[in-house]
C-alpha positions as CSV (number, residue, x, y, z in Angstrom):
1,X,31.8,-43.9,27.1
2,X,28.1,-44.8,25.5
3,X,26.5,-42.3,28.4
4,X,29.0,-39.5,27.8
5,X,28.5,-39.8,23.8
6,X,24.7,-40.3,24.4
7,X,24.7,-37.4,27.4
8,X,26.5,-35.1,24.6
9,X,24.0,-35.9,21.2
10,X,21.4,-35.1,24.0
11,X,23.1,-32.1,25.0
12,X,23.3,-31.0,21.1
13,X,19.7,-32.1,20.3
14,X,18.3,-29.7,23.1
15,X,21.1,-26.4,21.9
16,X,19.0,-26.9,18.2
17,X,15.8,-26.8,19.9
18,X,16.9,-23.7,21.5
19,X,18.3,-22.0,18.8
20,X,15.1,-23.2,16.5
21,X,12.8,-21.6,19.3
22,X,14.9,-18.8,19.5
23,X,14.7,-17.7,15.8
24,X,11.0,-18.7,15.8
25,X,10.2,-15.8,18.2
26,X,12.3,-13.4,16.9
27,X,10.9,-14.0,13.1
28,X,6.9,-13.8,14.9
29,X,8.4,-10.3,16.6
30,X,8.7,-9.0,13.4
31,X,5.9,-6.2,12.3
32,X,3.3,-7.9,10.3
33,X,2.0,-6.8,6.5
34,X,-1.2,-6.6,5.4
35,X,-2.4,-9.2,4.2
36,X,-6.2,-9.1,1.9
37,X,-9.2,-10.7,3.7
38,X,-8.1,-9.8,7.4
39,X,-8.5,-6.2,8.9
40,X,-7.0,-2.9,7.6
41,X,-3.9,-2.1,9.6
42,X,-4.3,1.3,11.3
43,X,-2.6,4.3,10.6
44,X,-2.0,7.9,11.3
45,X,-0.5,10.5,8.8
46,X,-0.4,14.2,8.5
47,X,-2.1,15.3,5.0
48,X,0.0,18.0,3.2
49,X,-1.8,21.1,5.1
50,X,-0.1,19.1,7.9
51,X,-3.8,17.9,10.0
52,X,-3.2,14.2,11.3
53,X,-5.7,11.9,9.1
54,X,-6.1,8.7,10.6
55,X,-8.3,5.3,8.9
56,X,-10.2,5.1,11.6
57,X,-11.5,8.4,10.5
58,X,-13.5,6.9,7.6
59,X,-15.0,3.9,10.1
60,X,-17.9,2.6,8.2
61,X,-16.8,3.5,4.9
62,X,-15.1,1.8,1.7
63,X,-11.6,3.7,1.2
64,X,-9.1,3.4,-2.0
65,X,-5.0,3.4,-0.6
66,X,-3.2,4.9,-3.9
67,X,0.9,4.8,-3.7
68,X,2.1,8.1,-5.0
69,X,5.3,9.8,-6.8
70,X,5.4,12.4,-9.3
71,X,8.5,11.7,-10.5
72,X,8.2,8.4,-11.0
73,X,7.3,7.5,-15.5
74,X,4.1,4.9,-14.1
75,X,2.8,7.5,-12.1
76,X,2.4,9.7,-14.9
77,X,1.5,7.6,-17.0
78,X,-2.2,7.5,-15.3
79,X,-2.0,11.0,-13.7
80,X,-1.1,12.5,-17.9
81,X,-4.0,9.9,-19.3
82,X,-6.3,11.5,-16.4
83,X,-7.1,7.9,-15.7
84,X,-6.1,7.9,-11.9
85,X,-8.3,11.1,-11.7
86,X,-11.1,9.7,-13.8
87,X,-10.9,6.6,-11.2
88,X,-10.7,8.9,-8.3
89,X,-13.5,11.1,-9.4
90,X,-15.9,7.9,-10.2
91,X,-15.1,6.6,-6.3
92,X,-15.9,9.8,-5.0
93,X,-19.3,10.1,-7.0
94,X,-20.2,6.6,-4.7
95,X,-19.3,8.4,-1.4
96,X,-15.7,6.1,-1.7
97,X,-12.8,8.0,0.6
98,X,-9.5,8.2,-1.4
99,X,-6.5,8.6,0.7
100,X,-3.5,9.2,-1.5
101,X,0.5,8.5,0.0
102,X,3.6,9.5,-0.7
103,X,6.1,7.5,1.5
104,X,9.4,8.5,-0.7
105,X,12.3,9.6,2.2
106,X,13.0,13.3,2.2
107,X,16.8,12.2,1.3
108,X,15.4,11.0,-1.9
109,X,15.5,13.4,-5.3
110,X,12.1,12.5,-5.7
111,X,10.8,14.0,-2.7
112,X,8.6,16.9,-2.4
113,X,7.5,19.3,0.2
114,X,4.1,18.8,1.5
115,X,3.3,22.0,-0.1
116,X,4.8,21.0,-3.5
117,X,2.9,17.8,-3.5
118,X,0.0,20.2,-2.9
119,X,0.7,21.5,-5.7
120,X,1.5,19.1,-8.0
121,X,-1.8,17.4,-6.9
122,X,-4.1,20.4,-7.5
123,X,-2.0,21.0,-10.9
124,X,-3.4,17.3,-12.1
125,X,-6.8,17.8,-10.8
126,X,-6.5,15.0,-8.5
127,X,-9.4,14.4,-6.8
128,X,-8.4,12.1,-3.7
129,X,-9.9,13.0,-0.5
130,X,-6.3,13.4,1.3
131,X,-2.6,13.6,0.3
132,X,-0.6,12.4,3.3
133,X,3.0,12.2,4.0
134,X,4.6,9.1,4.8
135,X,8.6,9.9,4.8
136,X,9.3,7.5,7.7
137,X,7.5,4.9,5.6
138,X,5.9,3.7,8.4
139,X,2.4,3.5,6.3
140,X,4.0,2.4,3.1
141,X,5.8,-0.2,5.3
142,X,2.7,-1.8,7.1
143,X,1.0,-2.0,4.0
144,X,3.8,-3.7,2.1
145,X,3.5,-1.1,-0.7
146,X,6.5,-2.2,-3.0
147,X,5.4,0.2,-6.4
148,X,3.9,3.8,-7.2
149,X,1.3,3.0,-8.0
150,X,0.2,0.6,-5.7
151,X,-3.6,0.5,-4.7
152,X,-5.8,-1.4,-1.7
153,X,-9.4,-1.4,-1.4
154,X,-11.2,-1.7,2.2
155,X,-14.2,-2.0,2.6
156,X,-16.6,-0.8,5.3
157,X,-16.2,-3.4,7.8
158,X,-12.5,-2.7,7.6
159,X,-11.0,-5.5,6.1
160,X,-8.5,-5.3,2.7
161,X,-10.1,-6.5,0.0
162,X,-7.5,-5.7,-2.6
163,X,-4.5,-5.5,-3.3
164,X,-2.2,-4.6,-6.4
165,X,-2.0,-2.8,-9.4
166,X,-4.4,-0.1,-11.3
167,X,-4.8,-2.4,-14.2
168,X,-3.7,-4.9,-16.0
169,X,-1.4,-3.0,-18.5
170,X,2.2,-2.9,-16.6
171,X,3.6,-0.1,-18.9
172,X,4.3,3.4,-18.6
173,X,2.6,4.4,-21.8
174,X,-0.1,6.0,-21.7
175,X,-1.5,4.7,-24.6
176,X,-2.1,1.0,-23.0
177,X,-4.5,2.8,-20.8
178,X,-7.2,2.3,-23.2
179,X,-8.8,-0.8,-22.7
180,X,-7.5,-1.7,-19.9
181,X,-9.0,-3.6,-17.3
182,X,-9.0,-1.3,-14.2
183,X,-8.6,-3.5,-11.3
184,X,-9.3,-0.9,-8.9
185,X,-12.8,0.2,-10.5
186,X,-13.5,-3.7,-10.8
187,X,-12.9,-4.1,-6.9
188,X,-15.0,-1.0,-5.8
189,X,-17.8,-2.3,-7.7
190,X,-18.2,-5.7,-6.7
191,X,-17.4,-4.2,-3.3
192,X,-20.0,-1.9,-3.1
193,X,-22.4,-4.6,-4.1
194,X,-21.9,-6.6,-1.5
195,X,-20.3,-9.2,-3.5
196,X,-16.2,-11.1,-2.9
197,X,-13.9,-9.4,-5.7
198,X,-13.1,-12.0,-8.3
199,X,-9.3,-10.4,-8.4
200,X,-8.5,-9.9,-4.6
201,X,-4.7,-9.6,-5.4
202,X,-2.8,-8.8,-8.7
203,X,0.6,-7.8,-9.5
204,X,1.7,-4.3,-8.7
205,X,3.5,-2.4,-11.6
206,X,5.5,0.5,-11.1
207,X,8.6,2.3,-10.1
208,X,9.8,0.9,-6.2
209,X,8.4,2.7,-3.4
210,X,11.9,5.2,-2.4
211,X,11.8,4.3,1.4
212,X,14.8,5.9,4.1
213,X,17.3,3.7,3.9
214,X,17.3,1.0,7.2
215,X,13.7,1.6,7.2
């Protein structure tokens, strides 16, 4: 009777084990996020005049990741303030790329047409490089962007140096946009100097990011 109890607590001990090992590699299949101080993750979207733009394109270079979605009262907060164009324009005048995403689902009320986002764009006097589409959220997804806003930095080598919001004001006033402490200017200039950013990850603020549902 002792070798039958102790054959079965064996026989139990080595089920958990399997089970254990079993959810450990299903949870390591899972897609990983990015995460600051390790590499960029890749990525390949079609701007809004439909060409396929891809981060690789920009090897060599530091590029700004900005969240997008008109309708959403954060988003306009810095678009009506000009501030997100004021911070485009100044990373542009230091040869920065600024890749701008929309990765709300087309089944969404907030989504617009390529062409509309065009349009909406050029209305603000936006002055990112590229508007891509991300309606799959595959982008949004692999970057864990939670917010519009939400803004990375990577620098030249490739590797995500920040993470998080525009600033430090989580409102959608854009009256708290005056002195404010813009996160995103902060990283690109100790970035650009050659120097760690002092505020590698902050809090994003905004309305949540409308992925396709099951995405």
């Amino acid at each position: 009777m002792k070798n039958l109890a102790l054959a079965s607590t064996l026989s139990l001990a080595a089920l958990m084990v399997g089970v254990g090992v079993s959810c450990s590699v299903h949870a390591s299949s899972a897609p990983a996020v990015a995460a600051v101080g390790q590499a960029a993750p890749a990525f390949t979207a079609r701007d809004t005049a439909g060409r396929a733009v891809s981060l690789a394109d920009f090897k060599g270079k530091t590029v700004v990741l900005e969240w997008v979605n008109p309708g959403c009262p954060y988003v306009q907060k810095h678009y009506r303030s000009a501030n997100m164009q004021g911070t485009q324009r100044e990373a542009a005048g230091k040869g920065v790329v600024w890749l701008t995403i929309n990765s709300t689902a087309t089944e969404h009320q907030d989504y617009l047409a390529p062409t509309a986002l065009a349009d909406w764009m050029k209305g603000q006097q936006a002055a990112a490089s590229a508007t891509l589409m991300d309606a799959d959220g595959k982008v949004g997804r692999a970057y864990g962007a939670r917010t519009t806003p939400h803004m990375y930095v990577i620098d030249a080598k490739g590797t995500l140096v920040y993470a998080g919001a525009i600033d430090n004001r989580p409102t959608a006033s854009t009256s708290d946009v005056a002195g404010a402490t813009n996160h995103v200017k902060v990283a690109l200039a100790e970035t650009l100097a050659g120097k760690p950013v002092s505020a590698a990850q902050t809090r994003a603020y905004g309305c949540s990011v409308k992925y396709p549902s099951g995405a």
